[in-house]
Every structure is written in C-alpha cells, then in structure tokens.
C-alpha angles and dihedrals in degrees: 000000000000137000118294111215128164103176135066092243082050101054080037094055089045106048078052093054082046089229112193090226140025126189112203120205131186132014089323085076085063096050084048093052084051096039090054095046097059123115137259100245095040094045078061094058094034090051093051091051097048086050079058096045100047091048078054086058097039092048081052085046108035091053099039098250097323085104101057092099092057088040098049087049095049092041081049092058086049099060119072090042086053087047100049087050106039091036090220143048095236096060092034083052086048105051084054090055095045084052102047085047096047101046098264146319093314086078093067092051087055085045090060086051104063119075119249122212119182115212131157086354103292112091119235122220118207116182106233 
C-alpha cells in the first residue's frame, strides 16, 4: 500500500522521499492530472515561472518578511505564465506549493514522470 497524501506539502514531501506509490485524495488528485498533462512547450514556460515564484517565497521568507515587496512584485511576473499554462490559480497555486515542499521545480518534473491512474475518485501515482 502507498503513501496517502491529501495536500500539496504532503505529495511534495513524498516525491522527495521517492516514494513507489502515491495515493492522492481529495480535489489535489484533479490539479495533478492538469499539471501532468501539460505540454512540452508550456511546462517550459511553467517551469521558468515557478523558479521565479519560488525565489518570490524564499526573498518573504529569507528576510523575515523585508523582502515581500520584491516578492509580491516577482510572484506578480509568475503568474500569468502559470496561469496560461496551468489554466487556473489554484493549480498554478498547487504546483508552487509541490514544488516548496519537494525542494524545488525539479519535483514537479518527477511528478510528470510518474504514471497516474484515477480510480474511486482519489489518483494513483506509480513511479515508472
């Protein structure tokens, strides 16, 4: 039996851990469906802007606080790239969190590697 995750720190934590199987509950298994499907020329773009959004995060965090100017304008850049390629806030919201959680952008590329399957409304993961 896999890991049971429901939250995006929680897929994060365990694409990290490399986990063999994930299973995904709740309305995350929907934005990873979207976030795998996306295609090759608009995960290029995606991936540059969540780079850019996670270095937003990290100037809030790093200063404690100082940098959220800085970080609302870079986050501010990100985000219609994120949404053009996502096609919604709230994936586009998920995938930065995956990645925080995970160590960085390259999660969500191991993300895209693993196969999904949707059964009884939850999406398995299964490491390929």
């Amino acid at each position: 039996m896999g890991t049971t995750v429901s939250t995006p720190v929680e897929l994060g934590q365990a694409i990290k851990h490399k986990e063999s199987e994930i299973i995904i509950t709740g309305k995350l298994g929907d934005a990873v469906i979207v976030i795998q499907a996306v295609g090759p020329v608009s995960w290029l773009i995606a991936s540059g802007a969540i780079v850019v959004a996670i270095a937003g995060v990290a100037a809030t965090v790093g200063t404690g606080g100082a940098g959220a100017p800085v970080s609302a304008v870079m986050e501010a850049a990100a985000a219609p790239a994120l949404i053009g390629a996502f096609g919604s806030i709230g994936v586009s919201t998920t995938a930065i969190g995956i990645a925080l959680a995970g160590g960085g952008v390259g999660t969500l590329s191991t993300l895209r590697k693993y196969k999904a399957e949707k059964k009884r409304g939850n999406v398995y993961l299964f490491r390929r």
